[in-house]
MITI-69806 format. One record per residue (C-alpha): residue number from 1; residue in one letter; x, y, z. Coordinates in steps of 0.001 Angstrom, whole numbers, always signed. Each point is the difference from the previous one (the first is absolute). Layout:
REM MITI-69806
 marse keke      px      py      pz
   NUM    A       X       Y       Z
...
//
This chain:
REM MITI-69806
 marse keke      px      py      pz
     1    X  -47259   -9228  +16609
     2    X   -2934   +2098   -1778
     3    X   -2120   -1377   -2445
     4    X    +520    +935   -3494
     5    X   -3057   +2140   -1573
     6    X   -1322   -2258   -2005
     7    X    -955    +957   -3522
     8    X   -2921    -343   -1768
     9    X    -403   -1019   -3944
    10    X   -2917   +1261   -1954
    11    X   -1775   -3387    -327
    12    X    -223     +36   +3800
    13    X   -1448   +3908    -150
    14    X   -2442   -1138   -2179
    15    X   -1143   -3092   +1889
    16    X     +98   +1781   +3264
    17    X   -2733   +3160   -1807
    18    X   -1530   -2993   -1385
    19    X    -946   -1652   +3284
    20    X   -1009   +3230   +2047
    21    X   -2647    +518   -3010
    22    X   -1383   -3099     -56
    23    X    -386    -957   +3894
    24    X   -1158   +3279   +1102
    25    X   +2229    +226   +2487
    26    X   +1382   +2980   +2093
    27    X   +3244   +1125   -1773
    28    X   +1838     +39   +3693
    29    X   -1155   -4092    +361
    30    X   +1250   -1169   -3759
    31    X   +3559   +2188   +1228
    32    X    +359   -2043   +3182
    33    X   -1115   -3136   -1653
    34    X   +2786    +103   -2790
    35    X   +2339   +1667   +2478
    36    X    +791   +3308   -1880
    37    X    +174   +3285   +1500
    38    X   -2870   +2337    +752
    39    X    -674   +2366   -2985
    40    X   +1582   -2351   -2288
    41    X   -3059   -1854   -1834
    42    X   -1385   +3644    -413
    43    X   +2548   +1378   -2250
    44    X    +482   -2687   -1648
    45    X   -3501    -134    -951
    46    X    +510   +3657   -1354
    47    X   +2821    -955   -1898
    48    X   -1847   -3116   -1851
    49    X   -2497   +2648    -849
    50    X   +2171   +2221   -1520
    51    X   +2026   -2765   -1884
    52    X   -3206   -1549   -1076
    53    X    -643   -3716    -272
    54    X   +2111   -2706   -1628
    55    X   -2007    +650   -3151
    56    X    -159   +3112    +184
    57    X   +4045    +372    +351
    58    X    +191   -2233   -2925
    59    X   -2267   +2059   -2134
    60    X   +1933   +2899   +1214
    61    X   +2992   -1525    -751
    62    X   -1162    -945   -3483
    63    X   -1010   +3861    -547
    64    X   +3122    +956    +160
    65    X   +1800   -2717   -2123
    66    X   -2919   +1624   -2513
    67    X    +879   +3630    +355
    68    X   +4129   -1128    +118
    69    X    -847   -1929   -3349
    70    X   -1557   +2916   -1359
    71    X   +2822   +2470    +565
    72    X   +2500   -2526   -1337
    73    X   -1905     +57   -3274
    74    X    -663   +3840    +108
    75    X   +3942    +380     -29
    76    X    +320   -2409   -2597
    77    X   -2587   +1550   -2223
    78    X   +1788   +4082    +765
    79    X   +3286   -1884    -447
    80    X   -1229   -1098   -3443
    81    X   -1561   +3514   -1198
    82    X   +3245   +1786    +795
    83    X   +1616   -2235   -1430
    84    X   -1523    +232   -3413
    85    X    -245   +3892    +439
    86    X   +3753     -52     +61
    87    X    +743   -2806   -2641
    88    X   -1783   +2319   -2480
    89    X   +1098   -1428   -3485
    90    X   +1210   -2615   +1260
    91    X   -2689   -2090    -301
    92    X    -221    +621   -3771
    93    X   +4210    -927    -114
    94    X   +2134   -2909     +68
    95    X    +975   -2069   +2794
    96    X   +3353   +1582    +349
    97    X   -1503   +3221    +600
    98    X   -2414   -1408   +2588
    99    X   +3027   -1916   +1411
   100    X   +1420   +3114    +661
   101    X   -2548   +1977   +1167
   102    X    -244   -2999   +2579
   103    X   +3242   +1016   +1276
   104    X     -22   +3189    -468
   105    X   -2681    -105   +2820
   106    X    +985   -3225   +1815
   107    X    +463   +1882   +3556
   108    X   -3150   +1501    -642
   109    X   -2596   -2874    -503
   110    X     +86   -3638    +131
   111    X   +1520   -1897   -2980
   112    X   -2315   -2805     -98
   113    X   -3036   +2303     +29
   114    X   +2035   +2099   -3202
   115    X    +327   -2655   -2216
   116    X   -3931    -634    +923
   117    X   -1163   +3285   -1362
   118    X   +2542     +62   -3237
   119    X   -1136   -3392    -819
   120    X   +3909   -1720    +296
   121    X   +1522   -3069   +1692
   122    X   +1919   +1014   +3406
   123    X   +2595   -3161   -1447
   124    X     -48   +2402   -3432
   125    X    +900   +3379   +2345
   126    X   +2493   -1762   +2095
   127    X   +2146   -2218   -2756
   128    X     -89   +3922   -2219
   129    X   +1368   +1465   +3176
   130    X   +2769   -2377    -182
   131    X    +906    +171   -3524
   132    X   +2624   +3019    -747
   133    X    -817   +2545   -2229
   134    X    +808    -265   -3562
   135    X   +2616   +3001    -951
   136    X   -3326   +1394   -2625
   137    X   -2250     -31   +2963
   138    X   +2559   +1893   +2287
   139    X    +733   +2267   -2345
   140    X   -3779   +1048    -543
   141    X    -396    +186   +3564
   142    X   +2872   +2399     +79
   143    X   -1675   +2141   -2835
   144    X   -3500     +19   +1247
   145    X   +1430   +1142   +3329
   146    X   +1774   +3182   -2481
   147    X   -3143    +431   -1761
   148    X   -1657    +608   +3094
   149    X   +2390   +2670   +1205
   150    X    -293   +1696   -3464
   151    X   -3519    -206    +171
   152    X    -323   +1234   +3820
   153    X   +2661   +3331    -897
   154    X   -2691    +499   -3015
   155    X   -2604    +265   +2857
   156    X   -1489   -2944   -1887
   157    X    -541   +2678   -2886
   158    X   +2338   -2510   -2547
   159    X   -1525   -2938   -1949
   160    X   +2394   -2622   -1599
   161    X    +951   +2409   -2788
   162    X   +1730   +3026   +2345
   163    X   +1391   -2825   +2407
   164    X   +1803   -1906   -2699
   165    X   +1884   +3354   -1328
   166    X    +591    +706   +3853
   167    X   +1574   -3229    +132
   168    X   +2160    +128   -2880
   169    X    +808   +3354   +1653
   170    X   +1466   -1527   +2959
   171    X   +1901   -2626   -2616
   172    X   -2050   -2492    +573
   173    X    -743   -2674   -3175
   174    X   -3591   -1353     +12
   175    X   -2472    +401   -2641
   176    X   -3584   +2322    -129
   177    X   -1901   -3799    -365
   178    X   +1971   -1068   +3285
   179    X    -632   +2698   +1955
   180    X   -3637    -241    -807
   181    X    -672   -3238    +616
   182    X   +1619    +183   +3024
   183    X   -2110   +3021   +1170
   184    X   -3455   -1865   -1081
   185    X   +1128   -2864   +2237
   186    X    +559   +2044   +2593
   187    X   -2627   +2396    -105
   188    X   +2021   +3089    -836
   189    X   -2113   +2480   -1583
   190    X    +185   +4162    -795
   191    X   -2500   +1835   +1523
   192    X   -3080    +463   -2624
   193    X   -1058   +2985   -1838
   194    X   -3401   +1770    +869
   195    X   -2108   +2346   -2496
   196    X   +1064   +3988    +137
   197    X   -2662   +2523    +763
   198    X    +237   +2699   -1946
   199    X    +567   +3215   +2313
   200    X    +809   +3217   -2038
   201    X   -3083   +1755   -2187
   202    X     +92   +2547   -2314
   203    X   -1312   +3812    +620
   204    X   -1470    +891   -3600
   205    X    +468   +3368    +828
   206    X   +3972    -691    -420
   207    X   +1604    -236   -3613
   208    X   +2093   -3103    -349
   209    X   +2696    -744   -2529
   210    X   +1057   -2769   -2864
   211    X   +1540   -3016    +958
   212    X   +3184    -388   -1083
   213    X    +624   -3429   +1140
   214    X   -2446   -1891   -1585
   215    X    +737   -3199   +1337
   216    X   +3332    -168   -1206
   217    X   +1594   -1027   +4311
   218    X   +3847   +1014   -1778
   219    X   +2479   +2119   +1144
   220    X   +3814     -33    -939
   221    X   +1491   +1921   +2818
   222    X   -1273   +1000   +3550
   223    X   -1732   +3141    +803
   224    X   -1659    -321   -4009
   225    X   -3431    -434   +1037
   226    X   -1788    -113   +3747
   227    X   -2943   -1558    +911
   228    X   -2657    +780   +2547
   229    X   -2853    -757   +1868
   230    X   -1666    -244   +3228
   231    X   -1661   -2750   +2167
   232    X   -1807    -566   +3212
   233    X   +1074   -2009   +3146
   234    X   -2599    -822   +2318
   235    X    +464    +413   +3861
   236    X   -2052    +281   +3133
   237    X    +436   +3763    +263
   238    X   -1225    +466   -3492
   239    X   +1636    -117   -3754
   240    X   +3387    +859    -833
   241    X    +956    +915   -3367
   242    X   +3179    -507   -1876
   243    X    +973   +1730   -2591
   244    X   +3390   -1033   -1717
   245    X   +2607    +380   -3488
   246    X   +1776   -2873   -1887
   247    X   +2355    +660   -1772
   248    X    -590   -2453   -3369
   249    X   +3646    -663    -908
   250    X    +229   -2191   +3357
   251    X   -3146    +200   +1517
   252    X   +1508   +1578   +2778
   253    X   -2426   +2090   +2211
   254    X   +2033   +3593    +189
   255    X   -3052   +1978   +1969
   256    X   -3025   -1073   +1983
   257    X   -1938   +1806   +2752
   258    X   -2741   -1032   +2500
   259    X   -2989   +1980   +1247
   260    X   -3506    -705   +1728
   261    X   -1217   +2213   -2983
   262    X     -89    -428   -3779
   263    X    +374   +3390   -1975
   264    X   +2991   +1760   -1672
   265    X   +2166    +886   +2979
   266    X   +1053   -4029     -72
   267    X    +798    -149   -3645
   268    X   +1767   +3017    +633
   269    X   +2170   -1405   +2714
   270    X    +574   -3010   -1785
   271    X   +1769   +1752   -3011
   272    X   +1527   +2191   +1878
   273    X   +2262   -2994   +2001
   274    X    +823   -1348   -3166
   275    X    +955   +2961   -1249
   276    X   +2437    +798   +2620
   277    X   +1243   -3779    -121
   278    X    +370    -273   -4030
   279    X    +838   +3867    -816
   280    X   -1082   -1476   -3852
   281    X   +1455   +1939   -3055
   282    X   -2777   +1161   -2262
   283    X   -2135   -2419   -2330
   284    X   -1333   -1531   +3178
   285    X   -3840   -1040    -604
   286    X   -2204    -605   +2750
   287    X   -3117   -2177    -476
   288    X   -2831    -340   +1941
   289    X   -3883    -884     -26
   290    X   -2766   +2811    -669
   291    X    -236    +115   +3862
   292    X    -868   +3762   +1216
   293    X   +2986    -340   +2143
   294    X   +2083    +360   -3182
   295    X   -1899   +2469   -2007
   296    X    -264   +2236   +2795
   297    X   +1261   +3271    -610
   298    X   +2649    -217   +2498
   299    X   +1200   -3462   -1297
   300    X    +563   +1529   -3414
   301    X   +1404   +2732   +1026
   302    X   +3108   -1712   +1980
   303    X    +164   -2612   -3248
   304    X    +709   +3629   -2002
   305    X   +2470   +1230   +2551
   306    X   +2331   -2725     +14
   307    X    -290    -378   -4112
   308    X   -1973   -3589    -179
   309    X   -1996    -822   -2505
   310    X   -3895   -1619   +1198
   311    X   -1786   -2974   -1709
   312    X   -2705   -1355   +1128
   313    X   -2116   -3425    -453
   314    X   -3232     -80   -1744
   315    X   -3171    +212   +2349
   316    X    -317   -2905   +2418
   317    X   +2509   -2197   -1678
   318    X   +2336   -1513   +2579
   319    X   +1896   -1849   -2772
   320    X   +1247   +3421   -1200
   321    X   +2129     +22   +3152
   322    X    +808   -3611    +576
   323    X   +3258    +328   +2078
   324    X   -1599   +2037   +2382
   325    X   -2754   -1981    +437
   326    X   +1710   -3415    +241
   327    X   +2522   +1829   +2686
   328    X   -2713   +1066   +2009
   329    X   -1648   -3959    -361
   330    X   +3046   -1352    +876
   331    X    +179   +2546   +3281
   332    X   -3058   -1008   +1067
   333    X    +144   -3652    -687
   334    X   +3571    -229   +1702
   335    X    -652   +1904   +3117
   336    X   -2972   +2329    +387
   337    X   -2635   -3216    -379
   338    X   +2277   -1711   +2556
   339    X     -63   +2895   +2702
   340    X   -2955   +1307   +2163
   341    X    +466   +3338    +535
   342    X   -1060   +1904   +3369
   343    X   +1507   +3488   -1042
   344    X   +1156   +1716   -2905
   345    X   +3543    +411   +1097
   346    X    +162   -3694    +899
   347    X   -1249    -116   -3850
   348    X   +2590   +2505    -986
   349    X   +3110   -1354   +1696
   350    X    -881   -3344   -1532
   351    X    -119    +932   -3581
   352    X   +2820   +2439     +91
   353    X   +1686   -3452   +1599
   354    X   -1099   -1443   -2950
   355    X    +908   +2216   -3205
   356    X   +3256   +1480   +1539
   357    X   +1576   -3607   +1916
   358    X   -1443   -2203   -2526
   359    X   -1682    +290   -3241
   360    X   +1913   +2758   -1235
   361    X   +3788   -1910   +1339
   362    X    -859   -3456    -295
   363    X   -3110   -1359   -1247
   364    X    +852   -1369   -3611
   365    X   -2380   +1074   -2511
   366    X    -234   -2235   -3636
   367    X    +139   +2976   -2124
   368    X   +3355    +938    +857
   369    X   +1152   -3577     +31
   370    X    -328    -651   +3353
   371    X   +2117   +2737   +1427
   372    X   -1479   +2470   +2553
   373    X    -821   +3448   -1445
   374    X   +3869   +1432   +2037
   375    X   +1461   -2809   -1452
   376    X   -1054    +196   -3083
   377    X    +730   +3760    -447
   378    X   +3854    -794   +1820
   379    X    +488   -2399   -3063
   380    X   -1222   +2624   -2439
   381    X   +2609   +2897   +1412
   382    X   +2975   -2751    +247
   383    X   -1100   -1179   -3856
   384    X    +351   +3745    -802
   385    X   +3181   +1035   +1688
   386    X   +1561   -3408   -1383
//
């Protein structure tokens, strides 16, 4: 029967290097004197060099326990700043709010570590979990989660104000104060307003006309008076300008054209869309700024055509055309600050998204008691065919 092949541990290995270093020896001698094959003692000498000594395995070994340690407490220390980039106000809330942020993102990170970073008992988190929800707490869960769709269709343009009439809309009770509370605890906010540039100026040369208006934003019937003016929208191919008419009565805008260039031809364009949309009766006034786009001969000139009657703000007073100007703020502060234009038609198509399937159908708007500007004018027509 053959002999087995007899294995060797590493303790013999090293004894076996050991001994051929210290006596001196011929490798070939030490092989036949422990009875291993020929070659043997070689490679394993290569191998205990390459492993290193006992100490120098351990110190290896302890290396890597280090560098394991480290990553451990790396991941702990990302787990922990994601976790309090995501808890946001919660930090600053009660415990049921951090309870349920906790399992809101349960699958996400580790509970234990959670309750570390909001500063609450894991015993706290787990006897809340088991504790049903009171019929007031289910039923502001239920409304936040409507407030949030109403505030999302606004494209977040709607502060508690608008999203409480929307609500009552949809015949839904709940009170402004509710609403808003809810939204601060969540972190539901309306885009914010920036400051308007002014971007029309006045050619002396031109004559320019009273204004009729003087301040007084009141009109009892559409196509009365018409606003206008004309802004800027910043994209990567260069400015685009808008130009655009309200109609006062419902702050509905009836006209608007877009152009990479500001002069007359815009304005012109502008009235003459809501002209074809409105076909107003006469006693129409249109008022504008002293911009040179509307004292421009040919501006006038179509105003006389069609039978309208100009006014005009006083020089450089953007209060003197407040609708306008709070329209255009709103436009920029609900979409154009939001948007990073790479061409003017991308601009374009956006804002005509904008005015035509939004602000003028659906966005509610405080002066007409928070009915959209169609909505508002539907009401008026029913109200006068009743």
């Amino acid at each position: 029967m053959a002999e087995k092949r007899r294995k060797y541990d590493r303790d013999f290995k090293i004894e076996a290097a050991a001994l051929l270093e210290s006596s001196g020896r011929q490798v070939r001698e030490i092989e036949a004197e422990l009875g291993i094959g020929q070659g043997c003692l070689s490679h394993w000498r290569r191998e205990l060099a390459e492993q290193g000594s006992p100490v120098e395995q351990a110190e290896k070994q302890e290396e890597k326990e280090r560098i394991r340690q480290l990553e451990r407490e790396l991941r702990i220390v990302r787990q922990e700043r994601d976790i309090l980039k995501k808890a946001g106000g919660h930090l600053l809330a009660n415990k049921r709010m951090s309870y349920q942020f906790i399992e809101e993102h349960r699958e996400e990170f580790p509970v234990a570590r959670m309750c570390t970073v909001l500063g609450v008992q894991r015993s706290g988190y787990y006897a809340w979990r088991k504790r049903p929800l009171s019929a007031r707490k289910m039923a502001n869960e239920k409304l936040t989660e409507e407030i949030r769709e109403v505030h999302q269709a606004s494209r977040e343009t709607y502060g508690s104000p608008r999203i409480h009439r929307e609500l009552k809309a949809q015949g839904k009770a709940c009170s402004e104060n509710r609403v808003a509370r809810l939204m601060r605890e969540q972190n539901i906010r309306a885009k914010t307003h920036r400051k308007h540039k002014v971007t029309t100026k006045r050619d002396e040369s031109h004559p320019v006309v009273a204004n009729l208006l003087k301040r007084q934003f009141q009109a009892e019937q559409p196509n009365q008076i018409w606003l206008a003016d004309i802004t800027y929208i910043d994209t990567y191919e260069g400015w685009l300008y808008l130009a655009a008419v309200m109609d006062l009565f419902s702050r509905r805008v009836v006209g608007w054209a877009m152009a990479e260039r500001i002069n007359s031809e815009l304005t012109c364009q502008a009235l003459a869309m809501a002209w074809r949309q409105r076909q107003p009766s006469s006693g129409l006034i249109h008022h504008s700024d002293r911009g040179a786009q509307y004292t421009a001969d040919a501006f006038q000139t179509l105003l006389r055509g069609h039978g309208i009657e100009p006014s005009m703000s006083g020089r450089g007073n953007c209060y003197d055309n407040a609708p306008m100007e709070s329209f255009f703020g709103r436009l920029k502060t609900e979409l154009v600050h939001h948007h990073v234009y790479r061409t003017r038609q991308e601009a374009r198509t956006s804002i005509f998204g904008h005015i035509e399937g939004f602000y003028n159908h659906w966005r509610r708007h405080s002066a007409l008691g928070y009915l959209s500007p169609v909505a508002f004018e539907q009401a008026y027509l029913r109200a006068q065919f009743a």
